[in-house]
DOTI-659616 format. One line per 5 residues: their letters; for each residue z, y, x of N, C-alpha, C, O, CB. Coordinates in Angstrom, 1 decimal, always signed. Atoms other than C-alpha are relative to their C-alpha. Glycine has a CB too. Layout:
REM residues N
a	Z/Y/X/Z/Y/X/Z/Y/X/Z/Y/X/Z/Y/X ~ ...
REM end
This chain:
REM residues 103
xxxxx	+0.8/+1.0/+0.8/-8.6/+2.0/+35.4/+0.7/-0.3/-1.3/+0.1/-0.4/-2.4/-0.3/-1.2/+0.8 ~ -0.8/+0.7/+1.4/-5.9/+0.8/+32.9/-0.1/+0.9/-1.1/-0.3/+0.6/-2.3/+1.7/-0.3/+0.1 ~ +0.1/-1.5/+0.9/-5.8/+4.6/+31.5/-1.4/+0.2/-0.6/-1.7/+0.5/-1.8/+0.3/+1.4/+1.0 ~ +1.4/-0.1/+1.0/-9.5/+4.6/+30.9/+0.0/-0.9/-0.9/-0.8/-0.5/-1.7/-1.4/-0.1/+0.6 ~ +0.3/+0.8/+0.4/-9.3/+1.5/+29.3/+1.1/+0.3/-1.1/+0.8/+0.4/-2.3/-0.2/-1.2/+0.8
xxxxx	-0.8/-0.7/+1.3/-6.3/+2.6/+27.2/-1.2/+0.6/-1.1/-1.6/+0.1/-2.1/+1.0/+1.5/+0.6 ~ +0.9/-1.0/+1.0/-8.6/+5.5/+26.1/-0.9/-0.6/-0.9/-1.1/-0.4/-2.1/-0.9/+0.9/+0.8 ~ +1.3/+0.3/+0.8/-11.5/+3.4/+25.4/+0.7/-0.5/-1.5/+0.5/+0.0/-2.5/-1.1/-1.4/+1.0 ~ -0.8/+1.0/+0.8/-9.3/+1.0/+23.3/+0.6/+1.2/-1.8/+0.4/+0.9/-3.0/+1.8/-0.6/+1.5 ~ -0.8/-0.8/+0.7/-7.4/+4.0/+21.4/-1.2/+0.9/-0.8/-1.0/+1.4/-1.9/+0.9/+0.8/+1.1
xxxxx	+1.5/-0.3/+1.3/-11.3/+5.4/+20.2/-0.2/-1.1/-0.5/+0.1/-1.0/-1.7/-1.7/+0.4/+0.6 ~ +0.5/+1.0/+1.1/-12.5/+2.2/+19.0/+1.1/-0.3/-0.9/+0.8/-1.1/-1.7/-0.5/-1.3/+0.6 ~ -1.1/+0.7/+1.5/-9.2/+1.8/+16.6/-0.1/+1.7/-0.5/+0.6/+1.7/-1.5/+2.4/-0.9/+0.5 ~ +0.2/-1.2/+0.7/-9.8/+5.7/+15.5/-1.5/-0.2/-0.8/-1.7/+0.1/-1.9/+0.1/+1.3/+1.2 ~ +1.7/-0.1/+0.1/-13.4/+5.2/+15.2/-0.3/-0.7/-0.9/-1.1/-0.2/-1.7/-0.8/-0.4/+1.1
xxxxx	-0.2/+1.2/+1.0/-13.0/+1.7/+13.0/+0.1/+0.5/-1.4/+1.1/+1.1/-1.8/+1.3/-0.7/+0.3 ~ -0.4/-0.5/+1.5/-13.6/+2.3/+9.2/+0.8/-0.6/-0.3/+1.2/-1.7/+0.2/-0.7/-0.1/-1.1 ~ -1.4/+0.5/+0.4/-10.7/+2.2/+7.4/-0.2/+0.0/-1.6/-0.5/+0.9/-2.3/+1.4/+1.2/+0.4 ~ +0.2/+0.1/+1.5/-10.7/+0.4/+3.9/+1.2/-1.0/-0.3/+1.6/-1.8/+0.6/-1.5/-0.5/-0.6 ~ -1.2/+0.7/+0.4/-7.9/-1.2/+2.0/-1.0/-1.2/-0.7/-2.0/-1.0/-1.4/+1.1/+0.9/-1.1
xxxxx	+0.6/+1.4/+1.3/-8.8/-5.2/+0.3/+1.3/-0.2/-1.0/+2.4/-0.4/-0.6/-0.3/-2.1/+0.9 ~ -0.5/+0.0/+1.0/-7.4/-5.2/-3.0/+0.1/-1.1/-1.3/-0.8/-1.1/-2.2/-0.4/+0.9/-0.1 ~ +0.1/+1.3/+0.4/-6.4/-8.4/-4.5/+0.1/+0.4/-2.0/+1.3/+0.4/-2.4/+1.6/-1.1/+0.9 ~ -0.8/-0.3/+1.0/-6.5/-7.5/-8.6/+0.1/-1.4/-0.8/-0.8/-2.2/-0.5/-0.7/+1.1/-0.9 ~ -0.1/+0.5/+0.8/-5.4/-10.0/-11.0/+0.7/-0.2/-1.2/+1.9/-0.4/-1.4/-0.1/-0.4/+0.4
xxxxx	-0.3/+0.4/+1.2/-5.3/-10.6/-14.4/+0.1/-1.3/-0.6/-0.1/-2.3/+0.1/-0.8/+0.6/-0.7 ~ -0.4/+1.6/+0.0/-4.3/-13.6/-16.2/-1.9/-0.8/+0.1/-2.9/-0.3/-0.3/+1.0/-0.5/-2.0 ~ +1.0/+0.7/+0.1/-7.0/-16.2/-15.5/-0.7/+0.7/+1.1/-1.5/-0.1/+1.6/-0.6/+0.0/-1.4 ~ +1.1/-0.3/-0.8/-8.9/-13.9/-13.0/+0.3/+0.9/+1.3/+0.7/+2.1/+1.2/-1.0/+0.7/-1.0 ~ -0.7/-0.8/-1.2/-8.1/-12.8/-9.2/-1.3/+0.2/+0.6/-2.3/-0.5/+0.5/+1.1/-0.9/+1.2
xxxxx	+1.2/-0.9/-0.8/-10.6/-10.5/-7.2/+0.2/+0.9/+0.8/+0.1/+2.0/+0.2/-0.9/+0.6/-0.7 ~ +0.1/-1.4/-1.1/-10.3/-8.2/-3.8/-1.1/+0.9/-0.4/-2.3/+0.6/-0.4/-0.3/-0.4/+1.5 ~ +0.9/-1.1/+0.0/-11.7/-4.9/-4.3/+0.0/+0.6/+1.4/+0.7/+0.1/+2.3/+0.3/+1.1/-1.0 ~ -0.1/-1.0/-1.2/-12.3/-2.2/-1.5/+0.6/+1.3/-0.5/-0.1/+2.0/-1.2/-1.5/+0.3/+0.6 ~ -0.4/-1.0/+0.3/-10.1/+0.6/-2.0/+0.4/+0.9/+1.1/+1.5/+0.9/+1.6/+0.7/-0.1/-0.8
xxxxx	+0.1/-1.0/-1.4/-11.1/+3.2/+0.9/+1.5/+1.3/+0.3/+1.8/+1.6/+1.5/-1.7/+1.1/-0.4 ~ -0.9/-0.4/+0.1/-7.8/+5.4/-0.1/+1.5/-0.3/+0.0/+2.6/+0.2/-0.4/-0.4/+0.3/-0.7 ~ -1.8/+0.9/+0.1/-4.7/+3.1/+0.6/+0.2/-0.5/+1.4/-0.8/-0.7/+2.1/+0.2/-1.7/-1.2 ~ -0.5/+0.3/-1.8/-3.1/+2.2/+4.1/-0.9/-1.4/-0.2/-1.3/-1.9/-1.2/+2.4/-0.3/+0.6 ~ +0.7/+0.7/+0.0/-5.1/-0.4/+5.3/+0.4/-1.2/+1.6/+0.7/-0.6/+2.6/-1.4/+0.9/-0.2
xxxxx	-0.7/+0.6/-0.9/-4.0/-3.7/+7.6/-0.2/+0.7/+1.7/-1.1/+1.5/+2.1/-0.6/-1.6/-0.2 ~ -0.5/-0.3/-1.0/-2.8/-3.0/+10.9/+0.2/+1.3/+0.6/+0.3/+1.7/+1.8/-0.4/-0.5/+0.6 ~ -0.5/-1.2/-0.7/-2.2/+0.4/+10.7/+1.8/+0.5/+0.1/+2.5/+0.2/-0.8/-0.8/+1.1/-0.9 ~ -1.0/-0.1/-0.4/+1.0/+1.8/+12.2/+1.2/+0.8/-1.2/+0.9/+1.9/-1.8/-0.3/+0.6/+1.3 ~ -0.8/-1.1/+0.9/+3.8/+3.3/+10.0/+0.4/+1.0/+0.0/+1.1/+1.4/-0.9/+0.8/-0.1/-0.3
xxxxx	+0.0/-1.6/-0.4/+3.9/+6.7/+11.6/-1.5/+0.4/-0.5/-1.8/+1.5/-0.7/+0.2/+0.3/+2.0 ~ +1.5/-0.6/+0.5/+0.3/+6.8/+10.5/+0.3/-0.1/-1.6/+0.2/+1.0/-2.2/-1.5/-1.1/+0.5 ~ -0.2/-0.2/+1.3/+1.0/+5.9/+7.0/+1.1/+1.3/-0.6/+1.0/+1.9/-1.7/+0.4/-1.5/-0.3 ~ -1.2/-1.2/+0.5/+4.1/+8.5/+6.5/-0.8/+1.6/+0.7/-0.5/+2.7/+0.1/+2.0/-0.3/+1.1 ~ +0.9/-1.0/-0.3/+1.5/+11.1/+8.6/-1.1/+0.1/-1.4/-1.4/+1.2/-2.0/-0.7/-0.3/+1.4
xxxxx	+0.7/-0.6/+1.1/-0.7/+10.8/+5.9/+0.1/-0.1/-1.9/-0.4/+0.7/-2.7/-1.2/-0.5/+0.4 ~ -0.4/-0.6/+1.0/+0.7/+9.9/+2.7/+1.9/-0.1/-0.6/+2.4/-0.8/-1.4/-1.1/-0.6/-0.9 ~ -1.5/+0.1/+0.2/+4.7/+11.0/+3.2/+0.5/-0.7/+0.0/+0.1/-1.8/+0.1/+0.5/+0.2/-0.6 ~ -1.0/+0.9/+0.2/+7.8/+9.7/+2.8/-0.4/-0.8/-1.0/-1.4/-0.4/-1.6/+1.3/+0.5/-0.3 ~ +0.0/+0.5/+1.1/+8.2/+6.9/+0.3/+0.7/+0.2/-1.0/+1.4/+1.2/-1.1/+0.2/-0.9/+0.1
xxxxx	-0.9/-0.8/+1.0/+9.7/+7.1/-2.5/+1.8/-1.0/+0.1/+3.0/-0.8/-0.3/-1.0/-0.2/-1.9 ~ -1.1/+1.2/-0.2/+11.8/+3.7/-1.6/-0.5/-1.0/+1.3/-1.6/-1.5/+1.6/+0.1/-1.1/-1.7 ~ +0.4/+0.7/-1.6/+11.9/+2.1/+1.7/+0.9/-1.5/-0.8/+2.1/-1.7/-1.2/+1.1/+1.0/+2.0 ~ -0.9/+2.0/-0.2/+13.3/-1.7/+1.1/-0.1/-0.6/+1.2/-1.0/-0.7/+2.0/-0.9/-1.4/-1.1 ~ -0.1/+0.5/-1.2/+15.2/-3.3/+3.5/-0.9/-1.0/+0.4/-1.5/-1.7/-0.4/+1.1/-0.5/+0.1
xxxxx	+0.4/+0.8/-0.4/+13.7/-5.3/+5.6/+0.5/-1.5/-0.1/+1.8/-1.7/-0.3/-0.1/+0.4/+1.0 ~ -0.3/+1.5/+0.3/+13.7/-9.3/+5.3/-0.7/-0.8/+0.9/-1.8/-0.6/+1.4/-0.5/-0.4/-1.5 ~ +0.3/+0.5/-1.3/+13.5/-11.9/+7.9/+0.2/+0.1/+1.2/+1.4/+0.2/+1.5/-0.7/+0.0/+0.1 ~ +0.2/-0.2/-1.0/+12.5/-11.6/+11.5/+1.3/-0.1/+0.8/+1.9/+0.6/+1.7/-0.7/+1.0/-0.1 ~ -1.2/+0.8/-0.9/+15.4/-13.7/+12.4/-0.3/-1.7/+0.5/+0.5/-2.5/+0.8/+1.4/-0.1/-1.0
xxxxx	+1.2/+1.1/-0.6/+12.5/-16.5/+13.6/-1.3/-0.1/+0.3/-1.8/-0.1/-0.8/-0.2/-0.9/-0.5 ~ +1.5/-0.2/-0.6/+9.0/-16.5/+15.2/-0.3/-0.2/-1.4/-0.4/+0.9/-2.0/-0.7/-1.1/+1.1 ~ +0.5/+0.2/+1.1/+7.9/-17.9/+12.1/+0.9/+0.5/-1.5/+0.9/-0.1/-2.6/-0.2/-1.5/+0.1 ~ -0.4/-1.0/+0.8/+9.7/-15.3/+10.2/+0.2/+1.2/+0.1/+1.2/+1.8/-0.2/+0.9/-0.2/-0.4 ~ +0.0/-1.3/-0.4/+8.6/-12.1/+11.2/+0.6/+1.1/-1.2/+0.5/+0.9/-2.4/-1.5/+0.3/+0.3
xxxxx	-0.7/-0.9/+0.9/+10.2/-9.4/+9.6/-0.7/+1.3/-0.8/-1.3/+2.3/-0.3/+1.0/+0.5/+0.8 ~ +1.3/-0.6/+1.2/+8.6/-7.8/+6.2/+0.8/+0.9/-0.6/+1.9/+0.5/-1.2/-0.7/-1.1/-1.3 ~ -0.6/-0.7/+0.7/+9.4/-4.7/+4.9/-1.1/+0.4/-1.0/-2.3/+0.1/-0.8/+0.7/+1.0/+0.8 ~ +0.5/-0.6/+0.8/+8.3/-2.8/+1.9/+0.4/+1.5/-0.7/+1.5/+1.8/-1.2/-0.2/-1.0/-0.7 ~ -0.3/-1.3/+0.3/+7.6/+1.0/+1.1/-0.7/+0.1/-1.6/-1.8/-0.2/-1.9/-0.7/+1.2/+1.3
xxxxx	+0.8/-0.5/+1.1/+7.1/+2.2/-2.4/-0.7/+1.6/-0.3/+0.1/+2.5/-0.1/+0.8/-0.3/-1.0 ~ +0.4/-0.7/+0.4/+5.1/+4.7/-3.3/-0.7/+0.3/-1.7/-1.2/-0.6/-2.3/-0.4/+0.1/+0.9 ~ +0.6/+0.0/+1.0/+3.8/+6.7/-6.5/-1.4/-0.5/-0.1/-2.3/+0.1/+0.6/+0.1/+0.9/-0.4 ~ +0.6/+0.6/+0.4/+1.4/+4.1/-8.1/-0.7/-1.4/+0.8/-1.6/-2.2/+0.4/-0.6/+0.9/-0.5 ~ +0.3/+1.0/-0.7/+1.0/+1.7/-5.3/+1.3/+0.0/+1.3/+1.9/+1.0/+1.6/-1.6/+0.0/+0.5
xxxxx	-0.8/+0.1/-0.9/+3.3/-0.1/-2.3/-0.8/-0.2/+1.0/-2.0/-0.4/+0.9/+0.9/-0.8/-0.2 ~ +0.2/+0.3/-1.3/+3.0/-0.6/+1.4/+0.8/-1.5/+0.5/+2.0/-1.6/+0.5/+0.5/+1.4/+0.9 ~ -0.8/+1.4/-0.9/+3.9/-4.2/+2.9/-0.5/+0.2/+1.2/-1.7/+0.4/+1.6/-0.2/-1.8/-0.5 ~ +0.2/+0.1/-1.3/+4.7/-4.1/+6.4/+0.1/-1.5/+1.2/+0.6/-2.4/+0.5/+0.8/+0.9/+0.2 ~ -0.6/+0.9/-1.0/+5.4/-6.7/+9.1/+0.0/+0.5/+1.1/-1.1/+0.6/+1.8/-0.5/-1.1/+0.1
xxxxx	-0.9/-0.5/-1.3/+7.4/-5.3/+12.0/-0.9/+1.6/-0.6/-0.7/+2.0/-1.8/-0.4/-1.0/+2.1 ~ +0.1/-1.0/+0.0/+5.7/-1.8/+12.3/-1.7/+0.2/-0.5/-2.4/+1.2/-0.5/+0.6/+0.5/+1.3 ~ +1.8/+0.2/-0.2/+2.0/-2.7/+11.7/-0.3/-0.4/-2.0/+0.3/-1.3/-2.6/-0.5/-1.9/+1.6 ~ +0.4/+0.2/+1.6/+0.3/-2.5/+7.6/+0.0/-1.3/+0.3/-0.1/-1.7/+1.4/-1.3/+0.7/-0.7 ~ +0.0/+1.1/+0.5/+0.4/-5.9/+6.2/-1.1/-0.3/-1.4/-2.0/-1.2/-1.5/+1.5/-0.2/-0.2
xxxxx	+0.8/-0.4/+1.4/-1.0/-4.9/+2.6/+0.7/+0.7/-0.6/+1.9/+0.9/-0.5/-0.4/-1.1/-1.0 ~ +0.0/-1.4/+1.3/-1.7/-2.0/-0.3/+0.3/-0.9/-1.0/-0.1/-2.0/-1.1/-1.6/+1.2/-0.4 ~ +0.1/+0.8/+1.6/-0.7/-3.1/-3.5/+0.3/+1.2/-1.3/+1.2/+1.8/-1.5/+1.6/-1.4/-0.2 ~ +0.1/-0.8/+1.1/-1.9/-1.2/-6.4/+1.1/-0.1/-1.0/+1.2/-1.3/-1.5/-1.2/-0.3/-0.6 ~ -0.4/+0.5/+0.9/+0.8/-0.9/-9.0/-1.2/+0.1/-1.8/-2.1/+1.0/-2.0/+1.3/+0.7/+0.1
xxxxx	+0.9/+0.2/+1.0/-1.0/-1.9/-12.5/+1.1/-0.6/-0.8/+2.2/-1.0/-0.4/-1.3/-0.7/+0.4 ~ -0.7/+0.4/+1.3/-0.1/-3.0/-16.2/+1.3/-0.7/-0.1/+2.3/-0.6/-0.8/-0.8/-0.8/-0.6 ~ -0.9/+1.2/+0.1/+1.5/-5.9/-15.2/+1.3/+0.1/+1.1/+2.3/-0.7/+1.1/-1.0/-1.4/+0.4 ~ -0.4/-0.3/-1.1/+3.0/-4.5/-12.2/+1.5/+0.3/-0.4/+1.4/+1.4/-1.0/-0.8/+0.9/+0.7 ~ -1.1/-0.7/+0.0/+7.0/-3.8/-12.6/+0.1/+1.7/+1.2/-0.4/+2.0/+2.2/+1.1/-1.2/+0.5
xxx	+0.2/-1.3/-1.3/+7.6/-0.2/-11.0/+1.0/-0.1/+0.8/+1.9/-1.0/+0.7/-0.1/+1.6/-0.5 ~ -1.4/+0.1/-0.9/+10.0/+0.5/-8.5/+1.3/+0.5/-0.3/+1.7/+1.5/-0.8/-0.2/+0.7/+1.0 ~ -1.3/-0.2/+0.5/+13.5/-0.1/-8.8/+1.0/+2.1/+0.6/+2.2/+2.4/+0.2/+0.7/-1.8/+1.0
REM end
């Protein structure tokens, strides 16, 4: 029973559309888009490096030396980053104008 219920469990998170919310802002004006092409919350980080590679810069992790400080990493890639918490997406972040690029 647990194994079917695995299964079931393991289609409905395959099956789930997958879209990124995309916070842009410019001075004076903040707005989430939908951007269907960027890791998207709670997907795993073996999924994100399965589909778009290594990073270009892994940054250490920070925190998750208290419940209420789970531990946040961040991957860069070309033209946007990955924030994680523990192993699970957190948020995409487009780089843009304003955006510093990666060190």
């Amino acid at each position: 029973m647990a194994r079917w219920m695995l299964t079931a469990l393991l289609a409905l998170l395959v099956a789930a559309p997958a879209h990124a919310e995309i916070l842009r802002i410019e001075p004076g004006v903040y707005s989430v888009i939908q951007e269907p092409s960027l890791p998207v919350r709670g997907q795993h980080q073996s999924h994100v490096v399965a589909r778009y590679g290594q990073p270009l810069e892994r940054h250490a992790t920070v925190g998750g030396n208290r419940p209420l400080h789970p531990p946040i990493t961040r991957w860069d890639y070309d033209g946007f980053s990955v924030v994680f918490e523990g192993p699970l997406v957190l948020h995409s972040v487009i780089h843009g104008p304003h955006t510093p690029p990666p060190r």
